[in-house]
Every structure is written in structure tokens, then in C-alpha cells.
N, C-alpha and C positions, 0 to 999 in steps of 0.2 A: 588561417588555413591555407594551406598552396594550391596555387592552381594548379588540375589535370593537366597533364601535357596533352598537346596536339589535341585541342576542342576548338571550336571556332569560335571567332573574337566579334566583337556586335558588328555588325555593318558586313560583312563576311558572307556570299553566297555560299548558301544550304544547299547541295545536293540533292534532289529529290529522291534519291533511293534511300536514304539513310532513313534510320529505322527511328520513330516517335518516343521519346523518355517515357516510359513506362509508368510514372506517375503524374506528369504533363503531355498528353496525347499530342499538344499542338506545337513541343519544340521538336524539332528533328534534332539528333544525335550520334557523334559516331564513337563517344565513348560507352563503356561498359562499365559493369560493379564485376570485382574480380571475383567476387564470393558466388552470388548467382549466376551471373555473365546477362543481366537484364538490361535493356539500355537505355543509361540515366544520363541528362543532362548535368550540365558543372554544380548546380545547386542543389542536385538531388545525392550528389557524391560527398563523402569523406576521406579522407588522407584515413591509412590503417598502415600495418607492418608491413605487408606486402602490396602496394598498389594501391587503390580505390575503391571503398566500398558504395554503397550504396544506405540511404538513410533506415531501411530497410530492415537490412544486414546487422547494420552497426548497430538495433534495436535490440535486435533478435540476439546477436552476440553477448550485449550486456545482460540480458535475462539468462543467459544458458551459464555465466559463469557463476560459481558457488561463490556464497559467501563464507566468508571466516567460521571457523566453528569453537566453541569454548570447551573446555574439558568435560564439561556435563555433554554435550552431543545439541548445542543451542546454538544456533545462528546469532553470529556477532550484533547487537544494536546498540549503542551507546547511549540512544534517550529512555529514560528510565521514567515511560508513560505510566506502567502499573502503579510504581511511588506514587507518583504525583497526581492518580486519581484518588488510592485510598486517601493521600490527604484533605482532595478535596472532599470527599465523603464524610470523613471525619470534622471537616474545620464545618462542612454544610449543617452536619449532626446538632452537633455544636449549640451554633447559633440562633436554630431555628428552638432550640429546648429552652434556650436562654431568652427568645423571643417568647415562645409562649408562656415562659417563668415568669418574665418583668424583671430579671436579674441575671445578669452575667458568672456572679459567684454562685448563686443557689441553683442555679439551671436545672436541677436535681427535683425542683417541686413542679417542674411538669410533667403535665400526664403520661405524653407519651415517654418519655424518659423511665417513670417507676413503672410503662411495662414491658420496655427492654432492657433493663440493667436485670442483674445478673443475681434472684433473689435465691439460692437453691428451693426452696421451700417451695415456691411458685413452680419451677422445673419439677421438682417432684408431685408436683397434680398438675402437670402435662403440658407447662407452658416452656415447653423443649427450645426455642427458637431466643432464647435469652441466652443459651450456650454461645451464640453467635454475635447475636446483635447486640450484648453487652460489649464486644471489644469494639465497638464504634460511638463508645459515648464514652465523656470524661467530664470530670464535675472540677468546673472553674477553670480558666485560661493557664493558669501556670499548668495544671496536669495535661491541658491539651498541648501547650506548648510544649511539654518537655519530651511528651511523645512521639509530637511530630517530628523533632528534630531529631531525634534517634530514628525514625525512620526513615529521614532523608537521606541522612549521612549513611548509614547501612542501605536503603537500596539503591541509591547513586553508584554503587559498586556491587553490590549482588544481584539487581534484577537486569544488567547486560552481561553477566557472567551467565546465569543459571537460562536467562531468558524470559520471556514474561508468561507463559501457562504457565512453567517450574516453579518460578516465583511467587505468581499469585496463593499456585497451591500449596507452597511452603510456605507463606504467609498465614491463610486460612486454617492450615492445617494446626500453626501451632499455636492460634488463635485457641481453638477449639481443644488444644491439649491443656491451655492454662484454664481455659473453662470450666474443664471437667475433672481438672486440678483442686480446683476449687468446691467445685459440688460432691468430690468425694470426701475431699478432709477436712472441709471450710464448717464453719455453723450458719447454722440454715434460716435464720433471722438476718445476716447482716448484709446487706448490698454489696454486690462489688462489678465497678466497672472501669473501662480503658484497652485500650492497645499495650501492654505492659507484656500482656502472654506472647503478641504476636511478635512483638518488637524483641524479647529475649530469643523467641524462635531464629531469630533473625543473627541474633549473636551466637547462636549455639551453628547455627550455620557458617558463618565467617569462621568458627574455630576448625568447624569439622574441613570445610575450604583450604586453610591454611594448615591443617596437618597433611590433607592431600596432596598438595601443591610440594611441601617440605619446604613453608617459609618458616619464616623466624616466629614461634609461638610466642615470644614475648609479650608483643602489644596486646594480642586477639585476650589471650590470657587476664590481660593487668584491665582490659575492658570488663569483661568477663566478673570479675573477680571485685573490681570499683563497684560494679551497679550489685553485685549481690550482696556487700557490705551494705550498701546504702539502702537495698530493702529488707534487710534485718535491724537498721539503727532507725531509721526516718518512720514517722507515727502514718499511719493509716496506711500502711504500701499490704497489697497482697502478694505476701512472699511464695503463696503454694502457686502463685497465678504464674508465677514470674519460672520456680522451677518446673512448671508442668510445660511450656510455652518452649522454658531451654531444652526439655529435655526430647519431646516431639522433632522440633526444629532440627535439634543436632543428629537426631535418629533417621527422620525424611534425609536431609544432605548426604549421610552417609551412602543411605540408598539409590543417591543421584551418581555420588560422587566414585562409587566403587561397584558399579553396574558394567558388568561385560559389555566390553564396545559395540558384541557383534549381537546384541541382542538388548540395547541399553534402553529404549524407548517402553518395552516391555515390561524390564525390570523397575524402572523408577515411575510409570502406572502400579505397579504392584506395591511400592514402598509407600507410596500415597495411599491409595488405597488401605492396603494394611492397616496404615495407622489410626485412617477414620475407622476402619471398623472394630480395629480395638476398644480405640473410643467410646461408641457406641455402644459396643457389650459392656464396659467398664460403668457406661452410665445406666445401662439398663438393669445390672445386678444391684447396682447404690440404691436405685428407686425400690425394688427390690426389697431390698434390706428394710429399709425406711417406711414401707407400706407395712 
């Protein structure tokens, strides 16, 4: 940092008129901060564009300037906290199934595990809350691993674009779209659980991302397109899980993404919105039906 000009140098008599640093009462001083004009000793000041400010000042200043803002109307952050708690949630899930199983592959025969995976049958006499907390359980390491990693890689890149509320809830949301993917056209005997719905959500987003942006569709596409081969060809994958999760996801984005600037915060509570209470009617007519 440079020194203030014209302060006085240690050993240097103090005029007694000069006025006390205003956050050191007991130095006298005859510098100023040019911002407030308060009078701060040489330690109290900083070098700025014009002259000297004060430590103050130069606080006050950092808080008042905006930050970056992303095309969705999100404040720029680069560390992608929201990923990196659902993993932990999910890796916690996990482990502790697999602890009370006695088995890492079977995790599936404990308790609490068969009463939040995903039985519609159970959903349909009221145990509503398996629409959710099924996408937080996965039966065996490789299904948790392969989850995980598609949703590191995915929101490493969309949750400091979108931001972490938009995020989460475009997360959740299409969590809950492959849920109810599931309980409308699934059969009603057979378990299903995983992050599979949120994590397509997730690519339905990157697609609808990069048509807005007008980048190159190729990659988002050939993503797209790989993982939906592989849950029509690979045994046990829940394919309805996977398009109900795409097609939520890609439908919230849009409503991030093509939300009037001057009213955008509005709009995309609305899109969220919207889609869970579709949801919800969609689930409450199946039960419906089914009683």
C-alpha cells in the first residue's frame, strides 16, 4: 500500500489541534478519508482511485457494488454448495440403509429404506411423502455412484448459472415430476428408487440452457440422447422416472429462461409453482382413479 502524503512520520511532533482518527481516539491526525472527509490515521486509510479512503468507506463500497448477474436474473457464485449438499444427503442416505441392512449391495432390506422408496401402492393409501424421499435412496454403490457423478458434473455448471434457490427448486421439482411419472404409468407393486428423475431434470435443463444461449446443440443433444438409449437397453432402469424428471426440468428452465427481465423473479415462482401443482392434481386424480 503507499503511504498518504503529508502524515506525520513517528518521532514527529503532534500539533495539538489536529483532530483524533475517528477510529483511534488517541492518534491525532491531519489526514482525511476523501469519501467521508472523517479524520483517519495512516492505518486507518486505503489508497482508492481518487485519493484515500478510509477502512470504512472501502467496506461500505465493496457491499454497495453488484454482483455479476446470469441470464436467469442469479447472482454470479462459482461454488456449487446446493450439489454438493444433495450429495451429501444422498451418500448419508445411503450408508446409513446399508448400515442398518448389514449390506452394502442389499441396503434395500432395511426398514427405513422400504418406507421411503417409491411403492405407488403405498402412495395410493396415503403414504404421499415416498414421491420425494424416494429420490434420495439408491440400491447398491454403482447406482449411487453413477448418480452422483451426473450430478456433479451437471451442477458444477448449472447451479452458479441458475443460482442456488433456482436450482434447488429445479432440482426438487423434477425429482417429483419423475415420481409422479412413475405412480401414474408405473405398476403398483414394484419399488423404484434414485436420483435418476432429478438428475434428467437436470439435462432437460442444460438443453433448454443451451438453446437459449444459441450454443452449439450438439453435445447437450448426444448427452440427452446416450442416457435415454441406455434406459431403454440396461435391465432395471425406470425409463417413465427418467422422462417425467426430463420433461418437468426442461419445462421449469424454460420458465427461468424466457421470463420477462422486467418481471422475471415473478415469473419463474410461477413456473415452479405451476409445475408442482400440476403435479399434485395429476397425483390426486391417479389416486382417484385407483380407489
Amino acid at each position: 500500500m503507499a503511504t498518504p502524503p503529508n502524515h506525520p512520520r513517528p518521532g514527529d511532533p503532534v500539533e495539538a489541534s489536529l483532530p483524533p482518527c475517528s477510529r483511534h481516539p488517541d492518534r491525532a491526525t491531519g489526514l482525511r478519508c476523501t469519501r467521508c472527509e472523517r479524520p483517519a490515521c495512516p492505518e486507518c486509510l486505503r489508497e482508492a482511485a481518487v485519493g484515500y479512503q478510509c477502512v470504512d468507506c472501502v467496506a461500505d463500497g465493496r457491499r454497495s457494488v453488484r454482483r455479476p448477474v446470469t441470464f436467469v436474473g442469479a447472482e454470479f457464485d462459482p461454488r456449487p454448495r446446493v450439489t454438493q449438499a444433495l450429495i451429501a444427503v444422498n451418500v448419508l442416505l445411503f450408508a446409513g440403509s446399508a448400515l442398518l441392512a448389514g449390506s452394502v449391495a442389499r441396503n434395500d432390506l432395511s426398514e427405513p429404506y422400504q418406507q421411503l422408496d417409491l411403492l405407488p401402492v403405498a402412495v395410493m393409501l396415503g403414504e404421499w411423502w415416498r414421491l420425494l424421499t424416494s429420490g434420495f435412496l439408491h440400491l447398491g454403490v454403482t447406482h449411487l455412484a453413477l448418480n452422483m457423478l451426473s450430478l456433479y458434473i451437471l451442477g458444477r455448471d448449472l447451479e452458479p448459472a441458475f443460482g442456488r434457490v433456482r436450482f434447488l427448486a429445479l432440482y426438487l421439482t423434477s425429482l417429483l415430476g419423475g415420481s409422479v411419472a412413475v405412480y401414474l404409468f408405473g405398476k403398483l407393486n414394484v419399488p423404484v428408487v434414485g436420483a435418476s428423475g432429478a438428475v434428467y431434470g437436470l439435462m432437460g435443463a442444460m438443453l433448454v440452457a443451451v438453446l437459449r444461449l444459441k450454443l452449439n446443440l450438439v453435445p447437450a443433444l448426444s448427452v440427452v440422447g446416450l442416457n435415454l438409449v441406455l434406459s431403454v437397453t440396461l435391465p432395471d432402469i425406470s425409463l417413465l422416472g427418467h422422462l417425467g424428471g426430463l420433461v418437468i426440468g426442461a419445462a421449469v428452465t424454460a420458465g427461468f429462461v424466457y421470463a420477462p427481465a422486467a418481471d422475471r423473479a415473478r415469473w419463474q415462482t410461477l413456473a415452479v409453482g405451476g409445475a408442482v401443482v400440476l403435479l399434485l392434481v395429476m397425483t390426486a386424480v391417479r389416486t382417484a382413479q385407483l380407489w
